[in-house]
C-alpha positions in Angstrom: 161.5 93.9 140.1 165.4 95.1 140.3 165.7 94.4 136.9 163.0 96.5 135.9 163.7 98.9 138.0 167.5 99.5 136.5 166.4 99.9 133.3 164.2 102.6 133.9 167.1 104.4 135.7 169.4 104.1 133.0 167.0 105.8 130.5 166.8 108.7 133.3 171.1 108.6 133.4 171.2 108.8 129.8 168.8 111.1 129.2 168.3 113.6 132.3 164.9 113.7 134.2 164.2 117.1 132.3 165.2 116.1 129.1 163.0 112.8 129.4 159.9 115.0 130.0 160.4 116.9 127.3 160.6 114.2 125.4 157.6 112.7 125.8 155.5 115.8 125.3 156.8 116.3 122.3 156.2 112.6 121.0 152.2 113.6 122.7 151.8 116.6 121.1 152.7 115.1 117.5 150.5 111.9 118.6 147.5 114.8 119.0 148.1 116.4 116.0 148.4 112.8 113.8 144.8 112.2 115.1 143.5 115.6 113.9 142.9 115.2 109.8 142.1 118.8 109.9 146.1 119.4 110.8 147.0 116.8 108.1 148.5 118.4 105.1 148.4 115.8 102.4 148.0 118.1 99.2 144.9 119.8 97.9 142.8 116.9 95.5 141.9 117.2 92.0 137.9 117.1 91.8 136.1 115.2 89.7 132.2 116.1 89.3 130.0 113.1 87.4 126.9 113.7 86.1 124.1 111.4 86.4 123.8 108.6 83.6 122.4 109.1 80.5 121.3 106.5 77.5 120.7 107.3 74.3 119.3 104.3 72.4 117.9 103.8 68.9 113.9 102.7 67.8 115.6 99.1 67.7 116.9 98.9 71.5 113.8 100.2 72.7 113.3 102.9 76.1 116.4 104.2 76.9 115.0 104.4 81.0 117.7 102.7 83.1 118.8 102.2 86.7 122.4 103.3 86.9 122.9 104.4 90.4 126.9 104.1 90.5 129.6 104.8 88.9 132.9 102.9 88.5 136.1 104.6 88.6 139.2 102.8 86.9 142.8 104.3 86.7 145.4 102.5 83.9 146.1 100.7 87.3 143.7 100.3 89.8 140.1 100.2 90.7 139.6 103.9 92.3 136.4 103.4 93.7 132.7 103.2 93.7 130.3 106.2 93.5 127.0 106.9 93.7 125.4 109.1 91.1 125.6 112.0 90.4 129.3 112.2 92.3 132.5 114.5 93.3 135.1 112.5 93.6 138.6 113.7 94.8 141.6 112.4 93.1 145.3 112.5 93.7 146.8 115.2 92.2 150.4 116.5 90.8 150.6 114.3 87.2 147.9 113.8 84.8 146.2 110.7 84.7 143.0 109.1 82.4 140.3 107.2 84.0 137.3 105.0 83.1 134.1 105.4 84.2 131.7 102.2 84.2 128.2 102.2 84.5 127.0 100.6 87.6 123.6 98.4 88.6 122.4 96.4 91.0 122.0 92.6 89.3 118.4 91.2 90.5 117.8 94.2 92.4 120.0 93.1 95.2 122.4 95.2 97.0 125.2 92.9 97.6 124.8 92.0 93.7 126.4 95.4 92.7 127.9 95.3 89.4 129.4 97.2 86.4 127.0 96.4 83.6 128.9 95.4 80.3 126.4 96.6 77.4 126.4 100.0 78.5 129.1 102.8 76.9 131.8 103.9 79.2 133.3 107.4 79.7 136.7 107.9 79.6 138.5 111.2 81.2 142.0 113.1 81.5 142.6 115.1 84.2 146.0 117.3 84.6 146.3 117.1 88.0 146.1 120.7 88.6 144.4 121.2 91.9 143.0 124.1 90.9 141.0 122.6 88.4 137.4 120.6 88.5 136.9 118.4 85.7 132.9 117.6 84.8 132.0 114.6 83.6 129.1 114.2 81.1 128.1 110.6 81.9 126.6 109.0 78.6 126.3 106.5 76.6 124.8 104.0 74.1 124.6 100.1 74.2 128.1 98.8 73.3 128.8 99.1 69.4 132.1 98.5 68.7 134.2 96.3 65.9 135.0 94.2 68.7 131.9 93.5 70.7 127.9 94.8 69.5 124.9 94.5 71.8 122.4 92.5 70.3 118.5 93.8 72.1 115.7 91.9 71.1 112.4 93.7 72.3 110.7 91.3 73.8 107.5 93.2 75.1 106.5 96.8 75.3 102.9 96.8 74.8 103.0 99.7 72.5 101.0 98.1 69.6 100.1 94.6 71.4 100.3 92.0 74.1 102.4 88.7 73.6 101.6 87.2 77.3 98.9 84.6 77.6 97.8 82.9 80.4 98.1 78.6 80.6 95.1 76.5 81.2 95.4 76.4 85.1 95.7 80.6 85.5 92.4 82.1 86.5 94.2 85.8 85.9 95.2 87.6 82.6 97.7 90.2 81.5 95.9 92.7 79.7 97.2 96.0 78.1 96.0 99.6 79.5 96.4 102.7 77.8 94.8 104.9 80.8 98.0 108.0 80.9 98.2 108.0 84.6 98.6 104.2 84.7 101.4 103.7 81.8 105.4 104.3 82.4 105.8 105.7 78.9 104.4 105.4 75.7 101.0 104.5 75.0 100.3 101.4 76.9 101.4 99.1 79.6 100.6 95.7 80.9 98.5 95.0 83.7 97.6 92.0 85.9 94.6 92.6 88.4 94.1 90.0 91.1 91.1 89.8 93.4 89.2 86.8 95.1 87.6 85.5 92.2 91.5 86.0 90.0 94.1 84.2 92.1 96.6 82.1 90.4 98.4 83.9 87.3 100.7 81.4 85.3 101.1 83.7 82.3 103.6 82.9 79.4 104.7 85.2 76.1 103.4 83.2 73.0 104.9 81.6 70.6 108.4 83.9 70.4 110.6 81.4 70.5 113.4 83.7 72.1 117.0 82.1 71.3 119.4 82.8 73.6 122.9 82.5 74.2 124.2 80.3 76.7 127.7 81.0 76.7 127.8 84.5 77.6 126.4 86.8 79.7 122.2 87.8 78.7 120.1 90.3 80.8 116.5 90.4 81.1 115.9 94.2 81.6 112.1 95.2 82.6 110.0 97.8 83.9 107.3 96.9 86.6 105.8 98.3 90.0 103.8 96.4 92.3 101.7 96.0 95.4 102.1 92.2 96.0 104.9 89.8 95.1 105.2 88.4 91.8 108.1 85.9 89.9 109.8 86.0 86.7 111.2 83.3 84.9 111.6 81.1 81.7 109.7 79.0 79.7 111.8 76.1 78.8 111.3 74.0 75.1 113.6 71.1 74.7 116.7 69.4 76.4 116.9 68.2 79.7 115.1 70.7 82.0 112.3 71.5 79.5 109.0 73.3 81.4 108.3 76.5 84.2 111.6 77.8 85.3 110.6 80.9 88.2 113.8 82.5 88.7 113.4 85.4 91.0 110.5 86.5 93.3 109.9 90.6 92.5 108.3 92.3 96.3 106.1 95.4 96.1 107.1 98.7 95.3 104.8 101.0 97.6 104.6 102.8 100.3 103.1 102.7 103.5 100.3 105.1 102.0 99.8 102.8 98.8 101.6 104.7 95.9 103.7 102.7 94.1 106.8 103.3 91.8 108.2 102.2 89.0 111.2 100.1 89.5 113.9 99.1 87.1 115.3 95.5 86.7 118.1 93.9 85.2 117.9 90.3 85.7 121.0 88.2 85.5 120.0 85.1 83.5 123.8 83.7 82.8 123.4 81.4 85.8 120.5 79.5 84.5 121.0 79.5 80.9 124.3 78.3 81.0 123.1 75.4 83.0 120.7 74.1 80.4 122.9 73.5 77.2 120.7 71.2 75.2 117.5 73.5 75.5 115.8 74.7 72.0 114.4 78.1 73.0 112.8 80.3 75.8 109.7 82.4 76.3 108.9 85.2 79.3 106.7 83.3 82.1 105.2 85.0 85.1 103.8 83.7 88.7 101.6 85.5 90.8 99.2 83.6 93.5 96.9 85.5 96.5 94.3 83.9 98.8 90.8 83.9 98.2 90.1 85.9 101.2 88.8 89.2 100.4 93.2 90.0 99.0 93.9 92.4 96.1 96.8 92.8 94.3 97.8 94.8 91.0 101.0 94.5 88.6 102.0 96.5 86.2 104.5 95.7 83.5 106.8 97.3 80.6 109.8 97.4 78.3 110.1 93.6 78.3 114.1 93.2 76.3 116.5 90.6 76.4 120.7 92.0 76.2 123.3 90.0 75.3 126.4 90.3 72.8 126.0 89.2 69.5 128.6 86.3 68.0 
């Protein structure tokens, strides 16, 4: 206690009670202010406004409808941050500075999947760190062309001028193409699986494709579908070790409480299980669907069926 209680008298001897006070408002005062960003004066930003995405593809690569919700910022440095589309970013200004902007998606339409997808063109931008400036960004691209890396799309399925899917011995359910306007994404026609007490099991498989896929690199299965029950995708599997049905990831329904249903966007990651099965010949689409015979309903609708992977 004696100890304690000389030190505190020889701060007020070598400071002076009136001098101490002061002191310490001061050092409160600046401790109010530091917690006030308002009073912070760190420089005025340089803005950055980014447009939504846009793809432009060619007859060959199919729709050019996508799903990037993000962008990717990258300095010659650094990772600058994630956006969501269309956004204002605020950079450091004073020098000027290039940066990349990646095109973002969500792998398997899972949040905590979030990823820069690699077959779609960056954008690249210089700012001059003028604070009185705003840079826009016209966010576009193609699929990767370059004399370094090319996109390879195969069009798997778009239903435009037929239907490839058809349903194995033990499927009581079809996919069947509509061409009704109000039912179709885009184009002329889309696929459509209807499921009802006496039409429970789908087991459905494109035929006879053959699709030959890399396994040594990444390779996307993009689609288009909407849904009011849950339905998988997967792979058909000819040759090597783990020939047959591989179901690779359950899709849920994509309505409302009030029914309507929207047209959802996928990019499914198929690196993990290709890579896994080295000695297989070649791959076709499969798709699972199953409801009780109890009175249930369910409908499925399908398009833009393409495989993306870089070519050797």
């Amino acid at each position: 206690m004696n100890a304690m209680k000389s030190t505190s008298l020889s701060w007020t001897s070598i400071l002076g009670g009136k001098n101490l006070t002061r002191i310490v408002m001061g050092m409160l005062v600046v401790g109010t202010m530091g917690c006030q960003a308002d009073r912070w004066d760190l420089g005025a930003p340089e803005v950055l406004r980014v447009s939504e995405y846009e793809l432009a593809t060619t007859p060959s690569q199919g729709t050019a409808a996508h799903r990037v919700e993000e962008v990717w910022i990258y300095s010659t440095t650094d990772v600058v941050g994630v956006y969501p589309l269309p956004a204002t970013v605020a950079l450091p200004a004073g020098e000027e500075a290039t940066y990349t902007l990646v095109p973002g998606i969500r792998a398997n339409g899972v949040s905590a999947t979030r990823r820069t997808y690699p077959f779609y063109e960056v954008s690249t931008v210089t700012v001059d760190g003028d604070p009185t400036t705003e840079e826009v960004v016209d966010f576009a691209g193609g699929y990767v062309d370059t004399e370094v890396l090319t996109t390879k799309v195969i069009l798997a399925e778009d239903f435009e001028s037929a239907n490839r899917f058809l349903e194995s011995a033990n499927s009581n359910v079809e996919v069947i193409r509509i061409t009704e306007p109000a039912e179709v994404f885009e184009g002329e026609a889309c696929g459509y699986i209807r499921m009802d007490s006496a039409h429970t099991q789908l087991n459905a498989v494109t035929h006879e494709q053959f699709f030959d896929l890399p396994r040594d690199r990444p390779v996307y299965l993009e689609f288009h579908y909407k849904c009011d029950i849950s339905f998988m995708v997967g792979l058909q599997v000819f040759g090597g070790s783990q020939a047959g049905s591989l179901p690779i990831l359950v899709l849920n329904p994509t309505c409302d409480s009030k029914g309507s249903c929207d047209w959802n966007k996928m990019y499914l990651d198929l690196y993990p299980a290709l890579s896994s099965m080295p000695d297989a010949n070649s791959f076709e689409i499969s798709l699972f669907a199953s409801i009780q015979a109890d009175g249930s309903e369910g409908n499925i609708w399908l398009d833009n069926f393409k495989f993306v992977h870089f070519d050797d």
